[in-house]
C-alpha positions in Angstrom: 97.8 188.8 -33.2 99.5 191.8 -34.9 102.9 191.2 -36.3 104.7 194.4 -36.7 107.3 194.9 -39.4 109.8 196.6 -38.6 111.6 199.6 -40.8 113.9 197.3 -42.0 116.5 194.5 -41.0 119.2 194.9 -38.6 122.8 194.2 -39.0 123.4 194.4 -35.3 123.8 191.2 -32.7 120.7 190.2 -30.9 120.5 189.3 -27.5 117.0 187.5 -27.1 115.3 185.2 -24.4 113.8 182.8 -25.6 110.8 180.9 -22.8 108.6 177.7 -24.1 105.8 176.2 -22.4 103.8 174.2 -25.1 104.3 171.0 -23.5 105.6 169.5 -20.0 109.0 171.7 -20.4 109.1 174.5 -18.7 112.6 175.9 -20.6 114.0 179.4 -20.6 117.1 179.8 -23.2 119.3 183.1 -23.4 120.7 182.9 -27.4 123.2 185.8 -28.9 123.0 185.7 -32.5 126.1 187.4 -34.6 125.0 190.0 -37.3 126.9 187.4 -39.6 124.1 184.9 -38.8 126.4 182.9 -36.2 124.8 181.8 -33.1 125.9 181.4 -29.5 124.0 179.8 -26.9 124.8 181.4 -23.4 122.1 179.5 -21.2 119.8 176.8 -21.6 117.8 175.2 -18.9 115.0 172.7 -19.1 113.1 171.8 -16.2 111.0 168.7 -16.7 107.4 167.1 -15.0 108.0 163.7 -15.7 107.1 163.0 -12.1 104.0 165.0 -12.3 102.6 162.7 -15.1 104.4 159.5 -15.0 101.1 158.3 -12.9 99.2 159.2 -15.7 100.7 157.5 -18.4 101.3 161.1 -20.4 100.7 164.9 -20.3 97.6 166.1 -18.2 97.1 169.6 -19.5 95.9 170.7 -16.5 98.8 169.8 -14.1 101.1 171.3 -16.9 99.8 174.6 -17.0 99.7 174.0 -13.2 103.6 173.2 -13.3 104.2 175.9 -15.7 102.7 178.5 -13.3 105.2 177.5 -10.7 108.2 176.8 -12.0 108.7 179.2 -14.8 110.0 182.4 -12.7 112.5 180.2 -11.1 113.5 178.6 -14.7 114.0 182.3 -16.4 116.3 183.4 -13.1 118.1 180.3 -13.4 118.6 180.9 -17.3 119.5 184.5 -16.8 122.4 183.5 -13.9 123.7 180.9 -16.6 124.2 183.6 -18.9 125.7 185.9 -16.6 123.5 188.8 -18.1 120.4 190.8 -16.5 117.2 191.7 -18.4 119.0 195.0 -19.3 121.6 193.3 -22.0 118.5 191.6 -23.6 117.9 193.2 -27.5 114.5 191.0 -27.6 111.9 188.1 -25.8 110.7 185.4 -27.7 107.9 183.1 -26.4 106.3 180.2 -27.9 102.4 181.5 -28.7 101.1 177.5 -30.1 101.0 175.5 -31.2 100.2 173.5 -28.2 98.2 173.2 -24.9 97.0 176.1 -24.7 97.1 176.4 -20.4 100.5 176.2 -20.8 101.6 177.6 -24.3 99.9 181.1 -22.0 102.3 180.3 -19.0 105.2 181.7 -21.1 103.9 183.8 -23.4 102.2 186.1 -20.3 105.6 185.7 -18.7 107.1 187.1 -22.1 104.9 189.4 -22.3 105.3 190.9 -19.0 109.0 191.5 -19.9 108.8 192.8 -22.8 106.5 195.7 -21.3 108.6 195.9 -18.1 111.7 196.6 -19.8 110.5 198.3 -23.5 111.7 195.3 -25.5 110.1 193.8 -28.6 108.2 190.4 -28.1 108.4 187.5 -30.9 105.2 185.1 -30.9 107.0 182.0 -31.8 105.7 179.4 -33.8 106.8 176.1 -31.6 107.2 174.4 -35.4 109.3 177.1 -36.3 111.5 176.7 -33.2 112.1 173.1 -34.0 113.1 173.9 -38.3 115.3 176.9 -36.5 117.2 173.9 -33.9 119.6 172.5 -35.7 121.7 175.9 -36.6 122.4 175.7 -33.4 124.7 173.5 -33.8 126.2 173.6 -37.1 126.0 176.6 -40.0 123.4 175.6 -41.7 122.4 178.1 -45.0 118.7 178.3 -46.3 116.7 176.6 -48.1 117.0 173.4 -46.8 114.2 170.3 -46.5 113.1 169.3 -43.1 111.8 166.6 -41.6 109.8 167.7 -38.2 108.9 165.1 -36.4 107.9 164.7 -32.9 105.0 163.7 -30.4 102.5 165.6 -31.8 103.8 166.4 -35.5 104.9 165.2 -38.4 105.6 167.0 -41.4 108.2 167.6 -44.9 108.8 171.4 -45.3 110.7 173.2 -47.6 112.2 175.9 -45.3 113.3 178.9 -47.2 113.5 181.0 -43.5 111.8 182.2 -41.0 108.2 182.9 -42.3 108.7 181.1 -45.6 108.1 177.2 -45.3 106.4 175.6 -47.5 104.7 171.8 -46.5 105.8 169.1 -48.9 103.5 166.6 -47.0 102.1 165.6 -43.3 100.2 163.0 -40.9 97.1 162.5 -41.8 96.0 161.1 -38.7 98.6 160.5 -35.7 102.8 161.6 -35.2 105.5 159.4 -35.6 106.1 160.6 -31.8 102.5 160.2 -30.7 102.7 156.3 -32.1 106.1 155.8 -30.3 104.7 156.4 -27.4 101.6 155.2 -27.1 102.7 152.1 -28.6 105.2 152.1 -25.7 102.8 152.3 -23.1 100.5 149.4 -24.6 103.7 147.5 -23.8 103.8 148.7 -20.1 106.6 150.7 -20.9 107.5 153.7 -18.0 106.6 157.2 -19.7 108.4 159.1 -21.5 107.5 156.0 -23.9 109.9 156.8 -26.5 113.5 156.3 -25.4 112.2 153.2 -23.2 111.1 151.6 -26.3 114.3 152.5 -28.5 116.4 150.7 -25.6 114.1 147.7 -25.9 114.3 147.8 -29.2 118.3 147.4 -29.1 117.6 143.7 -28.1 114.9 142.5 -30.7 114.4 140.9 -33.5 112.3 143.0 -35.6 111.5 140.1 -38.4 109.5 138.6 -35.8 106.5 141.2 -36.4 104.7 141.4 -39.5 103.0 145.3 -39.3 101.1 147.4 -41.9 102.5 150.0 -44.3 100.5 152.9 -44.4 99.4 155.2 -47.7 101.3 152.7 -50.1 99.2 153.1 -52.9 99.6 157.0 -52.8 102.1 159.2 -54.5 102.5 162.0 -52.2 104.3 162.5 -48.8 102.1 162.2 -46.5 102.5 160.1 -43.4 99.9 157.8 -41.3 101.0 155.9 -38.3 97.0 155.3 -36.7 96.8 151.7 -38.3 100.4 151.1 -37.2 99.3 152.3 -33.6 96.3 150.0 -33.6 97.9 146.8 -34.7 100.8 146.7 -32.2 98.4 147.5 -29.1 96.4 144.3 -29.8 99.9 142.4 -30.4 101.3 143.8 -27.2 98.2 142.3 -25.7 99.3 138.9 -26.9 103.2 139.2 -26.3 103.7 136.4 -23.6 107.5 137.2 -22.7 110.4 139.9 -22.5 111.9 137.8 -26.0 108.8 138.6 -27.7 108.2 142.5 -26.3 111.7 143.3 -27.5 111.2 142.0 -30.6 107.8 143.9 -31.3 109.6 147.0 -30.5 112.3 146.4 -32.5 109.3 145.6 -35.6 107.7 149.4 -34.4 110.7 151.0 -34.7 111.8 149.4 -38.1 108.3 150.1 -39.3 108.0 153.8 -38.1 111.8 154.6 -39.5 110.8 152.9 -42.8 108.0 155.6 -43.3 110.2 157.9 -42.4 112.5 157.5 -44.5 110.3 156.4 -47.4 108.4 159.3 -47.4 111.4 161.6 -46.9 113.1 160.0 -50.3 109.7 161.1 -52.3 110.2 164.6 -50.7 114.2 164.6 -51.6 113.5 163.5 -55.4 110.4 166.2 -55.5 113.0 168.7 -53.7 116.1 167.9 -56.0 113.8 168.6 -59.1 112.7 171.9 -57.9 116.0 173.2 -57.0 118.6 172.5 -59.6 122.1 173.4 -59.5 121.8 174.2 -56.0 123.2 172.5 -52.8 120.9 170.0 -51.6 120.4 169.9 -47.6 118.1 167.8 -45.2 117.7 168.4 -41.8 115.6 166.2 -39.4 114.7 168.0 -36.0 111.9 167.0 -33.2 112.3 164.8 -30.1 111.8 161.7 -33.0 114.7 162.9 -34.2 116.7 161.5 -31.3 116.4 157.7 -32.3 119.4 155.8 -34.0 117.2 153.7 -35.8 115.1 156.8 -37.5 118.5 158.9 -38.2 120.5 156.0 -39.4 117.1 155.3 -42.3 117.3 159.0 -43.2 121.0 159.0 -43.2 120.9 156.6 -46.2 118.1 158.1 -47.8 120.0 161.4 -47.9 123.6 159.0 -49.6 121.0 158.0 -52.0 119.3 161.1 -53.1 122.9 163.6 -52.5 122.1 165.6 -49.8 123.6 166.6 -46.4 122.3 165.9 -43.2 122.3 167.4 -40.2 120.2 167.5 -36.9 120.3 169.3 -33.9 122.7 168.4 -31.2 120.6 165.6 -29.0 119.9 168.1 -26.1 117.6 170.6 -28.8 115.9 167.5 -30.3 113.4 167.7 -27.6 111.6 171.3 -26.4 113.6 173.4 -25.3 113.7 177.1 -25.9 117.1 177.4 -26.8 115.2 177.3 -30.1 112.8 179.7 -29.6 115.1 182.5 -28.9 116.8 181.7 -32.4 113.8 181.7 -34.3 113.2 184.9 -32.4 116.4 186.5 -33.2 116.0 185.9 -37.0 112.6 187.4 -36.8 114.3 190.3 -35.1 117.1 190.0 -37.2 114.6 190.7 -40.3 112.6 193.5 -38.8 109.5 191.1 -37.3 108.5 191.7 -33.9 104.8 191.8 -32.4 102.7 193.2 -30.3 101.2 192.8 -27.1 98.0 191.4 -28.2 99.5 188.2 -29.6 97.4 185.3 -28.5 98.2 181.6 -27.4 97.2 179.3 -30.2 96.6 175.4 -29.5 97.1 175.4 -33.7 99.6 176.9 -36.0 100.3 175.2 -39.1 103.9 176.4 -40.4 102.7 176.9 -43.5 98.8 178.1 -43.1 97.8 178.7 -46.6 98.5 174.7 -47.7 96.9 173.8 -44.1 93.8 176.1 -44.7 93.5 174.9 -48.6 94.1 171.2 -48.1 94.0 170.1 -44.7 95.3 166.7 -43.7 92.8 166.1 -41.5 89.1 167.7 -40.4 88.8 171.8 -39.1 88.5 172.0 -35.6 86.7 175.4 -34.0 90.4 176.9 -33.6 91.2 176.5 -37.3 93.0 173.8 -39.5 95.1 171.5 -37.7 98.6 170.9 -40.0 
């Protein structure tokens, strides 16, 4: 993938669409970003497949790229309507390039592509991480640096995020996602998919004392996460749960136990953070589809009273993929002069920050390179 730098930044406000494709979301987002750095978003439209793989119990990459394929035309027109703009007002496209499933993550970056050519705009590969460390500005004014907390179905990491192009990884998952756990855990307890919001609603009515379940990683200093021994141990309870007394309350003991990491980890990262930066504001920010669950933001909420930093998060509806986010992260790329060219490639990995990924990797190298 070439990444072109521009002669310099622009001062001028950026008109970008934004597609993303790396999951079971087929999104298309139209995002106008100020040259003051304020940030408008005109359209945002989502379409889902939770009908497609509810059967399954989770995402078949095959019928996703499938799904991709057809819907995404119809998605972009519908986002472009919303807006009330045609591909002539656009300054940019930005599509997610990985990581992801790869079937899919080249749905929408062909479709970008294919834009960008037809009407002689620049094209932004967008990392899907950096989409997510991007989402909460759109809501709220939120100034670099800042700490984040990315967590969602398939990652889970503490960043320091400086910009675009400049995070740095604090700590990861050394084996499964807080997200991945939520919902496989879900579906051990014949929960409908998506597993994750079905098991924070059973969770509202349980008793989470009830459930004695590991701690991951406490003998170690750093901030990395692990959730696989947590996944393994409330599978074989859910096998034993005889009632709808006892399911609630073992979801209520996941999510304790899930937030608690969280949140423990995120405290090591604050006071490791606050040392590093003195004198200067301290700000969190958790974003991901994880980031939706009371339980998880009420934990970091306290953690951030306790170690003096804000928090923020993105407004519930850019939580989860959408590409609302990718258009933002590709109008600060454009914003700074980055654009690339038409031989980016779809990535199924993309660690945000490659050179700790590639130096100490959290878990084994797979043939596409390091994995987080």
């Amino acid at each position: 993938m070439t990444t072109l730098k521009q002669p310099g930044p622009t001062q001028s406000t950026l008109t970008v669409l934004g597609l993303e494709t790396s999951c079971d979301e087929t999104a298309a987002s139209v995002v106008r970003r100020s040259a003051d750095g304020r940030v408008e978003v005109l359209s945002s439209i989502v379409g889902t497949q939770f009908e497609q793989h509810a059967p399954f119990g989770g995402v078949v990459p095959e019928i996703a790229a499938r799904a991709h394929v057809e819907a995404i035309d119809g998605v972009v027109a519908q986002a472009m309507r919303a807006a009330g703009l045609g591909f002539a007002d656009l300054d940019g496209v930005a599509a997610t390039a990985g990581p992801g499933l790869v079937g899919g993550v080249m749905v929408g970056l062909a479709f970008g592509k294919a834009v960008a050519l037809a009407r002689d705009l620049p094209l932004v590969a967008v990392n899907h991480l950096e989409g997510h460390a991007v989402s909460a500005r759109l809501g709220a004014e939120i100034a670099y640096p800042f700490l984040l907390l990315l967590v969602s179905g398939g990652h889970c990491q503490l960043l320091e995020v400086a910009g675009v192009g400049a995070c740095t990884r604090l700590g990861t998952t050394i084996d499964d996602a807080a997200g991945e756990a939520f919902d496989k855990i879900a579906k051990s307890l014949g929960l409908p998919y998506p597993g994750g919001p079905a098991l924070e609603k059973l969770a509202t009515s349980g008793d989470p004392t009830q459930f004695d379940l590991p701690r991951a990683l406490l003998g170690r200093k750093d901030c990395d996460f692990s959730f696989s021994g947590l996944k393994t141990a409330a599978a074989r309870l859910a096998e034993k749960v005889t009632n709808d007394t006892e399911r609630a309350d073992l979801a209520a003991a996941v999510q304790f136990a899930i937030a608690r990491q969280l949140s423990e980890r995120t405290d090591r990262a604050m006071k490791l953070y606050a040392a590093s930066h003195p004198g200067q504001a301290l700000r969190f920010v958790v974003a991901g589809g994880v980031a939706a669950n009371s339980a998880v933001k009420a934990a970091l909420r306290k953690a951030c009273g306790d170690n003096g930093f804000s928090f923020d998060a993105p407004p519930l509806v850019y939580c989860t993929d959408n590409a609302a986010m990718i258009a933002l992260a590709g109008a600060e790329r454009l914003a700074a002069g980055i654009s690339d060219d038409l031989d980016a490639v779809a990535r199924p990995r993309w660690p945000l920050d490659e050179a700790a990924a590639l130096s100490h990797p959290s878990n084994n190298f797979g043939r596409k390179g390091a994995k987080a």
